[in-house]
MARVO-923110 format. One line per 5 residues: number of its first residue (from 1); for each residue x, y, z of N, C-alpha, C. Coordinates in Angstrom, 1 decimal, decimal comma, always signed. Atoms other than C-alpha are relative to their C-alpha. Example, Ala and Ser with C-alpha at 12.3 -4.5 7.8 and 13.67 -1.06 7.14 Angstrom:
1) +0,9:-1,2:+0,0:+12,3:-4,5:+7,8:+0,9:+1,2:+0,0 ~ -0,9:-1,1:+0,0:+13,7:-1,1:+7,1:-0,8:+1,1:+0,8 $
//
This chain:
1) +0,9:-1,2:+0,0:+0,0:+0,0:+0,0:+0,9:+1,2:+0,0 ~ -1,0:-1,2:+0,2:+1,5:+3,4:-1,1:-1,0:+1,1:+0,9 ~ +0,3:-0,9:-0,8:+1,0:+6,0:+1,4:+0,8:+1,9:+0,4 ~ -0,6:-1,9:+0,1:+1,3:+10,2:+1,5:+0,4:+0,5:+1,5 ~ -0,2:-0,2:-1,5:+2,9:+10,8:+5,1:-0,5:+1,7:+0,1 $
6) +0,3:-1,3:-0,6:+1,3:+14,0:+7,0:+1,0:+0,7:+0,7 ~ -1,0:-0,6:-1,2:+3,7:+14,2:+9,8:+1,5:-1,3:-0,3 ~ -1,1:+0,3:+0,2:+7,3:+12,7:+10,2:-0,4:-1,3:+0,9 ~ +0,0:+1,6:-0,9:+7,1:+8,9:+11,4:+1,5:-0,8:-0,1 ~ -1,2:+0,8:-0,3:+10,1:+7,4:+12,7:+0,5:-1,6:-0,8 $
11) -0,6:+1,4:+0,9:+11,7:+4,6:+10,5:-0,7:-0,4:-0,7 ~ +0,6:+0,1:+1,0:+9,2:+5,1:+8,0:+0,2:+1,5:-0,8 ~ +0,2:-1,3:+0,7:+9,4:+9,1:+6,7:-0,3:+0,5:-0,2 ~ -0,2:-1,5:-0,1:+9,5:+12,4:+6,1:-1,2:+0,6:-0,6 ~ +1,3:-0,8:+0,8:+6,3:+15,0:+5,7:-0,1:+0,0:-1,3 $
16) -0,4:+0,0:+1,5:+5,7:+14,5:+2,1:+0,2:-1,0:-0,9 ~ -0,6:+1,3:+0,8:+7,2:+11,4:+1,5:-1,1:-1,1:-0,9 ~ +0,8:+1,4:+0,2:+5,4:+8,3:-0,2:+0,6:-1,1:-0,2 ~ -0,6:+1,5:-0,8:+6,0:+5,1:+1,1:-0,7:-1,1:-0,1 ~ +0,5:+1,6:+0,4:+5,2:+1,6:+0,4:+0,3:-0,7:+1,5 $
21) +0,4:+0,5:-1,3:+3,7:+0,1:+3,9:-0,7:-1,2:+0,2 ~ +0,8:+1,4:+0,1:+2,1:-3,1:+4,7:-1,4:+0,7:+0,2 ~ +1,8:-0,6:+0,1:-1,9:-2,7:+4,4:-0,3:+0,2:+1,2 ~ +0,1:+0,0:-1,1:-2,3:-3,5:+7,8:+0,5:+1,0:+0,8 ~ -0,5:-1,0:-0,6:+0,0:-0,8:+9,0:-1,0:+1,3:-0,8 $
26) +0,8:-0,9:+0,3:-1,5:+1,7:+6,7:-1,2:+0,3:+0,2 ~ +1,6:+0,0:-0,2:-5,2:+1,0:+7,5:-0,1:+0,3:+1,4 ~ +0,5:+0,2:-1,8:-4,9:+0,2:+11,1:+0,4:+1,2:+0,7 ~ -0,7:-1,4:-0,5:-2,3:+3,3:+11,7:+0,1:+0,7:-0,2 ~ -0,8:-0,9:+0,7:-1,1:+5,3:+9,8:-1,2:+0,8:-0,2 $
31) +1,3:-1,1:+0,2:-4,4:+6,6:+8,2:-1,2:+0,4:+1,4 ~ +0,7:-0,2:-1,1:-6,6:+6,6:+11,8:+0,9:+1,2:+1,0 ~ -0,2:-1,0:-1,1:-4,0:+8,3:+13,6:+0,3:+1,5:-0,8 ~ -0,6:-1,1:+0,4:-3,7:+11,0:+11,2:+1,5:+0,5:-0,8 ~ -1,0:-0,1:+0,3:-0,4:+10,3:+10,2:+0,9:+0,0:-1,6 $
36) -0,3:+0,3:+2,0:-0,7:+9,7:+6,0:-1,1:-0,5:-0,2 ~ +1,2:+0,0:+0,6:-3,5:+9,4:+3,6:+0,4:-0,9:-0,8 ~ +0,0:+1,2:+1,5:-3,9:+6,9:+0,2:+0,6:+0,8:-0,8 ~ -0,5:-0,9:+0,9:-1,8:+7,8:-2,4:-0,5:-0,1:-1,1 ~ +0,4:+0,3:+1,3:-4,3:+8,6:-4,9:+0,7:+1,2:-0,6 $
41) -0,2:-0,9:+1,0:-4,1:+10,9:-7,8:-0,2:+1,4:+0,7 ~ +0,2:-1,3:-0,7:-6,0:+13,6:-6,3:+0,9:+0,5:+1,2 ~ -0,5:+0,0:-0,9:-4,2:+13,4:-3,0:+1,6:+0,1:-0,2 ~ -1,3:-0,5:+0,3:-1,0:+13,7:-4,8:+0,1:+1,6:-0,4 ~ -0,1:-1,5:+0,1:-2,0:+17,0:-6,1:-0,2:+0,8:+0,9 $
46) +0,0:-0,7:-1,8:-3,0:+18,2:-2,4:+1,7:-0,2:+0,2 ~ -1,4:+0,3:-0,7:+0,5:+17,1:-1,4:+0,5:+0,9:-0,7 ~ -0,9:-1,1:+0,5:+2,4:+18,9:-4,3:-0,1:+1,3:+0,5 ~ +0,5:-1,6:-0,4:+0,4:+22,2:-3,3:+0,3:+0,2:+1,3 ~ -0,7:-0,3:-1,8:+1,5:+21,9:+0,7:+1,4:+0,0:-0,5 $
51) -1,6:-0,2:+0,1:+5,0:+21,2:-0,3:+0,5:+1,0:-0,6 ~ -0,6:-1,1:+0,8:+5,3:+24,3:-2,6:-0,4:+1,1:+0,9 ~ +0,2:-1,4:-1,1:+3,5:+26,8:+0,2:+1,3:-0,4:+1,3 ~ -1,0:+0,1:-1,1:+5,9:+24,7:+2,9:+1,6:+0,9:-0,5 ~ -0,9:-0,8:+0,6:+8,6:+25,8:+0,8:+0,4:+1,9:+0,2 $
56) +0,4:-1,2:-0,2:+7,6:+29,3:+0,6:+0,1:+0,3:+1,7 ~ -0,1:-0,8:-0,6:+7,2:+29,8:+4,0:+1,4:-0,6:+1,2 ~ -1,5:+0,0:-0,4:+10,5:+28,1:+4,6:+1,1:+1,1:-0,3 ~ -0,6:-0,9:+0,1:+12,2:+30,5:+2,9:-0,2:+2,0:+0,4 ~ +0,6:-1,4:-1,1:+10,6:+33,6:+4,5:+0,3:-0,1:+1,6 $
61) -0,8:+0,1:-1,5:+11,4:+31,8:+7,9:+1,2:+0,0:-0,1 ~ -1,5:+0,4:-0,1:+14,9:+31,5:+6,8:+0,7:+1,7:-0,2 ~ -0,6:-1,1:+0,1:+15,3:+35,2:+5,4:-0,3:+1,4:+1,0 ~ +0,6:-0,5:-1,1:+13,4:+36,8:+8,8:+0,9:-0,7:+1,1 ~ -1,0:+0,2:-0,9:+16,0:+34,8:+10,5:+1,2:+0,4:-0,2 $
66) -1,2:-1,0:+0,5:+18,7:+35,9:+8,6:+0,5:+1,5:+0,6 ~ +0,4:-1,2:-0,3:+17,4:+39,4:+9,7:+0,4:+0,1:+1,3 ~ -0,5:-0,1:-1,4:+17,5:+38,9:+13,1:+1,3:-0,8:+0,2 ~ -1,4:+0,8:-0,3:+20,9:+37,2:+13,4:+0,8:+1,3:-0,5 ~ -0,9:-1,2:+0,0:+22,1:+40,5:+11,8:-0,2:+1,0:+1,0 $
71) +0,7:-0,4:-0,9:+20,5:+42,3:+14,3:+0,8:-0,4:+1,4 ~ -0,3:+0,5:-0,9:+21,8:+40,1:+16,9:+1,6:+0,3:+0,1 ~ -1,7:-0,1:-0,1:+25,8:+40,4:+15,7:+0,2:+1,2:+0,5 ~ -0,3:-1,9:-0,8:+25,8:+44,2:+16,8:-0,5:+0,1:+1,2 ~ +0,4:-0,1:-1,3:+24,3:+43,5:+19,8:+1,2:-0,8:+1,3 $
76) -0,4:+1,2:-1,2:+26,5:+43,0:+23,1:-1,0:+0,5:+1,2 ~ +0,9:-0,1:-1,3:+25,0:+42,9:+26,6:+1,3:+0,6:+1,4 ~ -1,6:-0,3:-1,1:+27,1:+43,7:+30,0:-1,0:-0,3:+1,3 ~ +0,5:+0,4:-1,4:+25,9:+41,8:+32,9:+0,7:-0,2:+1,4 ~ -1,0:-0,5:-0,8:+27,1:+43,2:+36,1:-0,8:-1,0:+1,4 $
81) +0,1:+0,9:-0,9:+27,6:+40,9:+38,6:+0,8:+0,2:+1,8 ~ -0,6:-0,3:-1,5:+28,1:+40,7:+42,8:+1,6:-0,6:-0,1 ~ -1,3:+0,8:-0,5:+32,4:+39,4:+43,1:+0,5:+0,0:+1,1 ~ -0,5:+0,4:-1,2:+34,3:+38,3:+45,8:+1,0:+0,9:-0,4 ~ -0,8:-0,8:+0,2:+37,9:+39,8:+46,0:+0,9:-0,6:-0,7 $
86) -0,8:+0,6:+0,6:+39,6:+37,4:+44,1:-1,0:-0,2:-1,0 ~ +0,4:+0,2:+1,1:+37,0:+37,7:+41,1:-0,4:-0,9:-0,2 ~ +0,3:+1,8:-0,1:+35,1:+34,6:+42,0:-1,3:+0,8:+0,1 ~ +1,3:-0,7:+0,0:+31,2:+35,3:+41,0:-0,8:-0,4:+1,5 ~ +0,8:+0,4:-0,7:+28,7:+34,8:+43,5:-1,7:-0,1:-0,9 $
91) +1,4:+0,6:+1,2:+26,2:+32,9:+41,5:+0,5:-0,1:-1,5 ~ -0,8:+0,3:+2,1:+26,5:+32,7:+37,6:-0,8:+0,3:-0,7 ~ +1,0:-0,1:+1,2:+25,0:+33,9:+34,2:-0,3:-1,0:-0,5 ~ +0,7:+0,3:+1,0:+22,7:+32,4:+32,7:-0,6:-0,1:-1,1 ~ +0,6:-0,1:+1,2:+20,9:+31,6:+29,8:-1,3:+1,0:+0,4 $
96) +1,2:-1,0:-0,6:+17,6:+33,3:+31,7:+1,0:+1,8:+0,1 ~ -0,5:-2,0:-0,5:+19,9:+37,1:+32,8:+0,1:+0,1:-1,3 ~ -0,1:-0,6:+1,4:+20,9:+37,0:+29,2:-0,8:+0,0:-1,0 ~ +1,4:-0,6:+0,5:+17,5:+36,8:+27,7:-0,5:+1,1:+0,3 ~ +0,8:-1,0:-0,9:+16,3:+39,3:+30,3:+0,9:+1,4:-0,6 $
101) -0,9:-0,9:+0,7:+19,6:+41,8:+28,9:-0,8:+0,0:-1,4 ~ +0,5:-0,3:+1,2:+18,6:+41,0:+25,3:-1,6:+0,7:-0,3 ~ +1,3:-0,6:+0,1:+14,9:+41,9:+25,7:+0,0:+1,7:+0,6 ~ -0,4:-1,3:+0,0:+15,9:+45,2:+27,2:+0,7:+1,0:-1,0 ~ -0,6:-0,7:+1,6:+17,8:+45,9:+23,8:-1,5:+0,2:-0,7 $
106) +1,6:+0,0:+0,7:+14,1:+45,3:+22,4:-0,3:-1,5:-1,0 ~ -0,3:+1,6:+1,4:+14,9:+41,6:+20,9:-0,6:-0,7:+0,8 ~ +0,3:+0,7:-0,9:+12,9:+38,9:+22,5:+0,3:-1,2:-0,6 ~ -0,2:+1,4:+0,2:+14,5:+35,5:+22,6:-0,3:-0,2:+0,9 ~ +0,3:+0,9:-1,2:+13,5:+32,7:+24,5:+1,5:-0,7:+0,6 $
111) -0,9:+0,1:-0,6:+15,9:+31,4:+27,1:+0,8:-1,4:-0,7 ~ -0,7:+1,3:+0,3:+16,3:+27,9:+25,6:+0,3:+0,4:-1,6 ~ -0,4:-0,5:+1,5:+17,4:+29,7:+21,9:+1,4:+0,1:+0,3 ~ -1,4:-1,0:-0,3:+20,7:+31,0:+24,1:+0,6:-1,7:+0,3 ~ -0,8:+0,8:+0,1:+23,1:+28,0:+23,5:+1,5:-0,3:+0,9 $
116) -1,2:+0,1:-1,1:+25,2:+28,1:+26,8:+0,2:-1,8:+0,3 ~ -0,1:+1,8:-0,5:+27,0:+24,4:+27,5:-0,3:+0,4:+1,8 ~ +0,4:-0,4:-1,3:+26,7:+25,8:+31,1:+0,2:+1,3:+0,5 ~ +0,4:-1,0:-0,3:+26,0:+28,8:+33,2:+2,0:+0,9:+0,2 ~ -1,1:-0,8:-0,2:+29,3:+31,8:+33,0:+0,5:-0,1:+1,4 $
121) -0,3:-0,3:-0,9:+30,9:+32,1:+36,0:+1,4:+0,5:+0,3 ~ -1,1:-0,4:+0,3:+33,7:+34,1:+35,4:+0,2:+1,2:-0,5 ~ +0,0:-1,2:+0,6:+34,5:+38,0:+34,6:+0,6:+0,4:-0,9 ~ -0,5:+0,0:+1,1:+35,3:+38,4:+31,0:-0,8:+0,5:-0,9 ~ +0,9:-0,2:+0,9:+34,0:+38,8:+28,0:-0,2:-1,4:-0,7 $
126) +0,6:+1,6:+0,8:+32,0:+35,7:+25,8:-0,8:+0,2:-0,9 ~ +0,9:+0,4:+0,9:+30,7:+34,8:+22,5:-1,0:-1,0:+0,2 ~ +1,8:+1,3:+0,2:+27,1:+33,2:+22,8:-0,4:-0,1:-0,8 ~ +0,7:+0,7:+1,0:+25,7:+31,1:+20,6:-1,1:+0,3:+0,1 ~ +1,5:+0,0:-0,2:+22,3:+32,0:+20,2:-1,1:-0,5:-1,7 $
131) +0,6:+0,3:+1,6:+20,0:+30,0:+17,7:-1,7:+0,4:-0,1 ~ +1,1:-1,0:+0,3:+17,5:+32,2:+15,7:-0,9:-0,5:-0,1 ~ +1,1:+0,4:+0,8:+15,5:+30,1:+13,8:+0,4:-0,8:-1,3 ~ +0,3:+0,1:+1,2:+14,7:+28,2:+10,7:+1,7:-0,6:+0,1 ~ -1,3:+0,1:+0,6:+18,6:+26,6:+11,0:+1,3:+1,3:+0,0 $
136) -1,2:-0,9:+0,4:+20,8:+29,8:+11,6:-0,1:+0,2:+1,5 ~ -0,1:-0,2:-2,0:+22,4:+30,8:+15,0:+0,9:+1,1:-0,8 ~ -1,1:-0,9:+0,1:+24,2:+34,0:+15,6:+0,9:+0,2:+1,5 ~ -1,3:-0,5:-0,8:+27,1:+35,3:+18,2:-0,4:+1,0:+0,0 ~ +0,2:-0,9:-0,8:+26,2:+37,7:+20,7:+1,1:+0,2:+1,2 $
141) -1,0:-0,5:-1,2:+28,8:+39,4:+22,9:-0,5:+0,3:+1,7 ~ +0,9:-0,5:-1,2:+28,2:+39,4:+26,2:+1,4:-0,3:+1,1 ~ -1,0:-0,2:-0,8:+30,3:+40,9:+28,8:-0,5:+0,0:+1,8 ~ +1,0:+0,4:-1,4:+30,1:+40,0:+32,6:+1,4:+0,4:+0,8 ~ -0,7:-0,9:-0,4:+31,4:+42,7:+34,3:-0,4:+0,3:+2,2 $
146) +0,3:-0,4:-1,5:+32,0:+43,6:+38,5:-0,7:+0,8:+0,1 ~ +0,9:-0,8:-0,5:+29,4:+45,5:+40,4:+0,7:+0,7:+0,5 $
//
């Protein structure tokens, strides 16, 4: 049975795809739960016409990300932090203070976009990874300066 996937199914394939499935999977699953239709004629021309708008508003999510990643390279931040006397933080940046910085520039990322392997704890300056969107990350300066 040839089948038009809706959504992404694991060790079978990708939105779009059409796949040759045992009947029984196709009937019992695949089509009940929503997850792929019969691959007629008509239902191939529904498909072409989602894949050419997906398209479309792939590349508008990719050139609106673009945008903001340029946006984002001229931005640094300066998070002033409590120190000891030997320059030892008391506490540590995070991915949350440096959302909270960026949103006061006027940019709103979410906390889990800012690509820290773990929280700063140290007075310097640092390139963050922060991922935009749609596949593109940009590098944000952010400096973590004594109080």
């Amino acid at each position: 049975m040839k089948i038009i996937l809706k959504k992404d199914v694991e060790k079978v394939g990708k939105t779009g795809d059409v796949v040759s499935v045992k009947d029984g999977f196709g009937r019992n699953y695949l089509i009940p739960q929503g997850l792929g239709i019969a691959a007629t004629r008509s239902n191939m021309k529904i498909v072409d016409e989602l894949k050419a708008n997906q398209s479309k508003k792939a590349k508008k999510a990719e050139t609106t990300a673009q945008g903001l990643a340029k946006k984002l390279k001229d931005i640094s931040v300066t998070a002033t932090v409590k120190a000891g006397e030997d320059d030892k933080l008391f506490g540590a940046v995070t991915s949350q203070i440096i959302a909270d910085l960026i949103a006061e520039k006027g940019i709103e990322i979410d906390k889990h976009d800012i690509l820290l392997d773990e929280p700063i704890k140290e007075l310097g300056s640092f390139d963050v990874p922060v991922k935009v969107g749609a596949g593109v990350k940009a590098e944000i300066k952010v400096w973590v300066v004594k109080e």
